[in-house]
N, C-alpha and C positions, 0 to 999 in steps of 0.2 A: 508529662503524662502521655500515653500513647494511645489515642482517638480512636474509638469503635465508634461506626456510622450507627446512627440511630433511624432517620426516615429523612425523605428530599423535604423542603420548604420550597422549593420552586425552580420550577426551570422555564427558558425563554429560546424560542426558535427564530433561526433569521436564516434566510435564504439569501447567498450575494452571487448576485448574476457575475460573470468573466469571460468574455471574450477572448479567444486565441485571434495569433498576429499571423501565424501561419497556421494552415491546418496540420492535425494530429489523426494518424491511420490509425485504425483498433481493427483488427483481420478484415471485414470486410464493409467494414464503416467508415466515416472519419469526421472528428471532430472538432468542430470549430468555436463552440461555446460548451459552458461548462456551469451549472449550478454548484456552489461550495454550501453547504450546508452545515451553521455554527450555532452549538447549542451553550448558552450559560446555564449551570447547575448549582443549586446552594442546598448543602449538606445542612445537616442539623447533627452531633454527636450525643452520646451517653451524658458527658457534662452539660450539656447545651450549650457548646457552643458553638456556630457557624461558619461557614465560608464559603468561597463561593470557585466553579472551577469552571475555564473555558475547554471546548472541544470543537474539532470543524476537520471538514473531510470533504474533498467534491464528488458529487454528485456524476460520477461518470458512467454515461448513461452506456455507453457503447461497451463499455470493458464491463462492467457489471450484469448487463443481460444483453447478450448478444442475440438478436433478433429482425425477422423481418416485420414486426410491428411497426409502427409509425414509431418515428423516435419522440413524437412530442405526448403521447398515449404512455411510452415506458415512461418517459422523464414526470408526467403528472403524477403516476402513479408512486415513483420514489419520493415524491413531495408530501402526499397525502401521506404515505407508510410513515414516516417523518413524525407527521406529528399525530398518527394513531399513538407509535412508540414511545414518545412524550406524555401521554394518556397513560402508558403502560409504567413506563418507568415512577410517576408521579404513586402507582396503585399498588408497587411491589415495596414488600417489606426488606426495605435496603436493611443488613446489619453484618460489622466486624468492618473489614480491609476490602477497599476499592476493587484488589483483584479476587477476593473471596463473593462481592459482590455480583461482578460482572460476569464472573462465572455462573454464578446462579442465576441469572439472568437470561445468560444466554442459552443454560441449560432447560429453565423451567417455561421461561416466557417466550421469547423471540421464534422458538418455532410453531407454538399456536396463534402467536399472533399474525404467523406469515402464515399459518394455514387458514386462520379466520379472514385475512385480506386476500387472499387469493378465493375462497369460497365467497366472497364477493362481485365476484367476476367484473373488476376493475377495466382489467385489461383485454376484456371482447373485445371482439376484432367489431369494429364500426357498424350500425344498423343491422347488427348478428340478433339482436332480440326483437327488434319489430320487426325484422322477416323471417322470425320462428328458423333461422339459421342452426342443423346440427352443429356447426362447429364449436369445437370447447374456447372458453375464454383460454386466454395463455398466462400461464403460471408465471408470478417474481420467481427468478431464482433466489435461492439460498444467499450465495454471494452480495446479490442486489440488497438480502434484510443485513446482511453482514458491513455492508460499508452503511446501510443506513443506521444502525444503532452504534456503529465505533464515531460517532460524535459526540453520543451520550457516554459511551463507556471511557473516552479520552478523557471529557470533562469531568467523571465523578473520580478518575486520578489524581488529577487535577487540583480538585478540590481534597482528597485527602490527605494530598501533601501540604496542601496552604494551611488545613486544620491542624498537621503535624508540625508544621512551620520548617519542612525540609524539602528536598528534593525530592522527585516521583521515587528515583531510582534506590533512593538509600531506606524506604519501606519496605522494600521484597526481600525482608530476611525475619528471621526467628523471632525479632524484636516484636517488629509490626504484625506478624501474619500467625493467627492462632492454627491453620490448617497447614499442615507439612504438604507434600508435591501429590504422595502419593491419594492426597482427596482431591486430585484432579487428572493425574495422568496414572496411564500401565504402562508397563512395558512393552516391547514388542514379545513375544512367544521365545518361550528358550531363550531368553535374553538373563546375563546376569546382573542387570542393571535393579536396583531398587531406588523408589522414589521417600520412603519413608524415613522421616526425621532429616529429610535436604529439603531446601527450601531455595526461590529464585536465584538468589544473591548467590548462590555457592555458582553459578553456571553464568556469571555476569562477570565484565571487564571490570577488575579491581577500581583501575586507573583508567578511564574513558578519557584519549585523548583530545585535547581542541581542536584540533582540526585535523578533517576528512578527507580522501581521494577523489575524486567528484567522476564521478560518469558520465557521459552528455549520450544523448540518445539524438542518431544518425537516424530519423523516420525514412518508412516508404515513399513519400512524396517529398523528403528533401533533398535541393538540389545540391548538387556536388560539385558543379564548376562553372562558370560563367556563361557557356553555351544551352544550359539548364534552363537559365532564367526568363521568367516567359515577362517580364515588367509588372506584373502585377504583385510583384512581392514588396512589403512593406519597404519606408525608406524612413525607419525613427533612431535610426544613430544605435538601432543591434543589429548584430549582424547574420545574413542571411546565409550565404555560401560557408559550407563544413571547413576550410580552409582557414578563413576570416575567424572560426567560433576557435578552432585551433589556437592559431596567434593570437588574439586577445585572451583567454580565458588559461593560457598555458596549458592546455588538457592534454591527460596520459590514455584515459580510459574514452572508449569508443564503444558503447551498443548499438549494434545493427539491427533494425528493423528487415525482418524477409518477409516474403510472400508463404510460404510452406507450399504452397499449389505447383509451381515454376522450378524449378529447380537448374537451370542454364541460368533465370534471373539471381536466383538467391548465389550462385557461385561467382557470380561475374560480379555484384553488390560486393561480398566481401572483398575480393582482388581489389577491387575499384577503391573502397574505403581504408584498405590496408597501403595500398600504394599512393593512395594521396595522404594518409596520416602519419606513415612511420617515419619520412624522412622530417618531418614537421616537429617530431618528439614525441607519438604517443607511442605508449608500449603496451597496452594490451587492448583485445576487443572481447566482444561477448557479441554470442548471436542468438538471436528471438524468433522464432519460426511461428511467431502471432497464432500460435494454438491452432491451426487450418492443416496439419499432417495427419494421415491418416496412419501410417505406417512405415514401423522404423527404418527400414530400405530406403525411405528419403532420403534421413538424415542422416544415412551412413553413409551413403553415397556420397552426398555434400562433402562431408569431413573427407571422407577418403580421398577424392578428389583434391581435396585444398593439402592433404600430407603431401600428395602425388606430384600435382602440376603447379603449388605455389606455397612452398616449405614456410617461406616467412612467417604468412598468416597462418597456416597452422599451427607453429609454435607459437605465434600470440594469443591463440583463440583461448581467454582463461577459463571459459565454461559456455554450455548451451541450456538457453531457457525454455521453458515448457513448448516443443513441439505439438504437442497433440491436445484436444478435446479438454475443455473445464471439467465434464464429469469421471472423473478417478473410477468412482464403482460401477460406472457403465463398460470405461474405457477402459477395461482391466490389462493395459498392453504390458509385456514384460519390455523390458527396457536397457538390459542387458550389455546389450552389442553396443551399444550406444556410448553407456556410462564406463567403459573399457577401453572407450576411445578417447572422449572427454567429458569431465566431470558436467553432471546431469542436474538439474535443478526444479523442484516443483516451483511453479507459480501462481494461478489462476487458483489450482484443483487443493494447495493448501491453503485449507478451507482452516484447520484446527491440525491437531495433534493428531489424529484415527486418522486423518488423509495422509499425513507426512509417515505415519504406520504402513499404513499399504504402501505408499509410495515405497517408500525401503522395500519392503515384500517384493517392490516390483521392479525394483535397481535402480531407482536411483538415490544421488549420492547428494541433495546438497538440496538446502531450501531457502527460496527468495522469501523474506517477510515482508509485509505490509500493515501499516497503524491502522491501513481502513479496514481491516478484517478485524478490527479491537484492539487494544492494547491488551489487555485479557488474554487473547487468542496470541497476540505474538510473541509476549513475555512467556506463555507457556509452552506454545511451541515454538522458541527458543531451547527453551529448558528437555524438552524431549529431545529434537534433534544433538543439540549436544551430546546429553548421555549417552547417544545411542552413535558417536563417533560420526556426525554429518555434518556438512560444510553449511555457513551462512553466507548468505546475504540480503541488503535492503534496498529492497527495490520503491521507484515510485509509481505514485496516481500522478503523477505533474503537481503537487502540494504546493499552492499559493500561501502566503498569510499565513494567521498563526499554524496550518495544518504543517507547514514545514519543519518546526520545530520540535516536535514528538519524531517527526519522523526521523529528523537526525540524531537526535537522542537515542532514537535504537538503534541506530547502525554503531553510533561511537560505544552505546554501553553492551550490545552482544558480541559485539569482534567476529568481525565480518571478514572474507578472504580478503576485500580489495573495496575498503571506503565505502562508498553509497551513490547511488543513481539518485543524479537530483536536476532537474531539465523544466521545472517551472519558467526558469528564468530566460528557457529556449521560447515558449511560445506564449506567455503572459509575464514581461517581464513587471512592467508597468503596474501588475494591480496588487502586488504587495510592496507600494514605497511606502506607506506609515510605518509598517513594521519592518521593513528597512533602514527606515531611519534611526532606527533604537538598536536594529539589528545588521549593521550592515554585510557581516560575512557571510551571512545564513542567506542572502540571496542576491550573491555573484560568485564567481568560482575566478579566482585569482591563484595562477602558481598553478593551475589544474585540482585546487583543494578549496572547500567550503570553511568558513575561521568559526565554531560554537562557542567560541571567548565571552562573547556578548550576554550568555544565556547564563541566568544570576537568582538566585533567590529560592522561594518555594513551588512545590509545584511543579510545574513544566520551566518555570525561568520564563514566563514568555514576555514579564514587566509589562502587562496588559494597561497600566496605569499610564505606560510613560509612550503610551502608541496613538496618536490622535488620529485612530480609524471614527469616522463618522457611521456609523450602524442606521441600515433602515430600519423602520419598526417594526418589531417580533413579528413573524405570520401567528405565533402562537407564545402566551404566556399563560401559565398557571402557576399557583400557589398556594398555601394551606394558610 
């Protein structure tokens, strides 16, 4: 029989603090600790009968609202929102398919409830109200409520795959889902595409293979060669220098972290990384311009320079990721020049489907996903970009623990150009061994590829049974 959700029985919030081993840049931040924020949910169906579904996402504070607020003022703030949403989600009339749900969710609730928590004025700036200070408190972004409810929205998949007793991925079809595409997406304008009477599954990898490509992410503060090394980099048997991650991990794929400001830095970073990794075995890179460019002149310079004066890397450069600004309808840049040189990718500013819309509008060609934007939000826009002829790929947050295993699940089931970015294991290796142990290929890269062998059953596969994670106590439990 195939489960229509009826209302939650209860969900439990838990915060796990994680420590990185080195530090992690985010444009002009950089991150050394990380909240993962993991939510258990139990479904109730039409038959009455229950399950229960994990979800978890970190809490990254720096990539999610980028600001010169205190980071410990934003990071309270995504804690509190947390478990308002746990409030919220407990109050909405769940009913049908996990992703008919989540959509309505995040269509009807998730942006009054980020306007009700920001008209809170959470995030004033410090003794702004006992010194009758004009200044406005500072707004969550969008983004910030969008990774904080894709750990409810992962979980309630979660769960109504354990209710169906199959895989997340084998419900996004006609079977399971009473709403066709087009009660969630349009088309782009003048487009001959129609959403009506196609459903997830037709725009998904038939055959999702077991193992992945693996990306290792090259940060602005790692070192590259032994002269780098200042002694205070950790000594726990990973390895430090780009070389060392190289030979152990067999990696092909290489993302560079740049500056976007700099542009002699960002030219000489790629040379530097392509010349010490091609003769090593990798063969492609991707370049990240941390969202800090203002104007495409940068980045065409950059590239054209690297056609110019160091062919190699050009030829391997497989795509460039979001150069410029999170806000898409602020930043309305055409983007053109760019995506003509090489293949262009939103990240940040794909928000949902209407961003990956205008983004097309505005040239470019291809879109990074991510589970912390929902699973909701990425199985859909998935499903748009396809239609509409646009390259994927899946990018990470650094996904420790169970959050790793959704994320690889998207990349193997939407078919992506080139495997999946997956770099937990660069700077927290340590704090997913429980689910290492049940899961051993999902967090190390061996051969230059991750093994999803491991991943079994209903649900996400994440065998939460056979994991002996020790959980602190809920910050938040409710239940009916």
């Amino acid at each position: 029989m195939v489960p229509r959700l009826h209302r939650l029985t209860g969900i439990r919030v838990f915060f796990l603090p994680v420590r990185t081993r080195l530090p992690l840049k985010f444009g002009a931040e950089t991150l050394t600790a990380v909240t993962c924020l993991r939510v258990a949910m139990t479904v109730l169906d039409e038959e009455g009968r229950t399950a229960e579904g994990w979800g978890e996402t970190p809490l990254s504070v720096q990539w999610v609202w980028p600001s010169s607020l205190p980071y410990h003022r934003r990071h309270e703030a995504l804690l509190h929102f947390s478990q308002e949403l746990a409030t919220a989600w407990m109050q909405f009339a769940i009913q049908g398919h996990a992703l008919e749900t989540g959509y309505d969710f995040q269509e009807q609730v998730l942006p009054q409830a980020l306007d009700k928590f920001n008209a809170q004025g959470f995030a004033q700036p410090p003794g702004a109200a006992s010194q009758g200070s004009p200044e406005q408190p500072e707004s969550m972004p969008w983004l910030a409520a969008l990774v904080c409810n894709s750990a409810f929205d992962i979980a309630l998949h979660d769960a109504f795959g354990n209710l169906a007793g199959c895989p997340v991925y084998k419900t996004y079809s006609a079977d399971f889902l009473k709403r066709d595409l087009a009660a969630f997406l349009e088309p782009a304008k003048d487009s001959p595409v129609r959403f009506s009477e196609h459903f997830p599954a037709e725009y998904l990898t038939p055959k999702p293979p077991n193992r992945l490509i693996a990306w290792h992410l090259v940060g602005g503060l790692d070192p590259l060669d032994p002269a780098e090394l200042s002694g205070a980099q950790p000594s726990d048997g990973h390895p430090v220098l780009l070389e060392d991650w190289i030979q152990r991990d067999g990696l092909k794929c290489l993302k560079v972290k740049l500056r976007g400001n700099d542009s002699e830095w960002d030219y000489q970073r790629m040379v530097k990384v392509g010349r010490l990794g091609f003769p090593k075995g990798v063969e492609w890179l991707s370049a990240d311009f941390n969202c800090t460019v203002q104007k495409t002149e940068y980045v065409e310079e950059v590239i054209d320079r690297l056609r110019l004066e160091n062919r190699g890397v050009y030829d391997r450069l497989l795509y460039v990721e979001q150069p410029f600004p999170y806000d898409l309808e602020k930043y309305q840049i055409p983007v053109q020049n760019i995506s003509a040189r090489k293949p262009l990718f939103l990240d940040e500013s794909a928000h949902d489907w209407r961003m990956i819309r205008l983004g097309k509008e505005l040239g470019w060609t291809g879109v990074a996903l991510k589970t912390c934007k929902t699973q909701t939000g990425a199985i859909l826009s998935a499903c748009w970009a396809r239609a509409h002829g646009m390259s994927l790929m899946v990018q990470d947050l650094t996904n420790p623990m169970l959050a790793q295993i959704p994320h690889l699940l998207l990349a193997a089931n939407v078919g992506t150009i080139m495997g999946v970015e997956t770099n937990s294991m660069q700077f927290y290796p340590d704090a997913s061994a429980p689910e290492a142990s049940v899961h051993p290929g999902l967090y190390q890269r061996r051969q230059g590829m991750v093994d999803l062998s491991s991943i079994s059953g209903s649900g996400f596969g994440y065998r939460v049974n056979e994991v002996t994670r020790i959980l602190p106590e809920p910050a938040l439990t409710l239940q009916i």
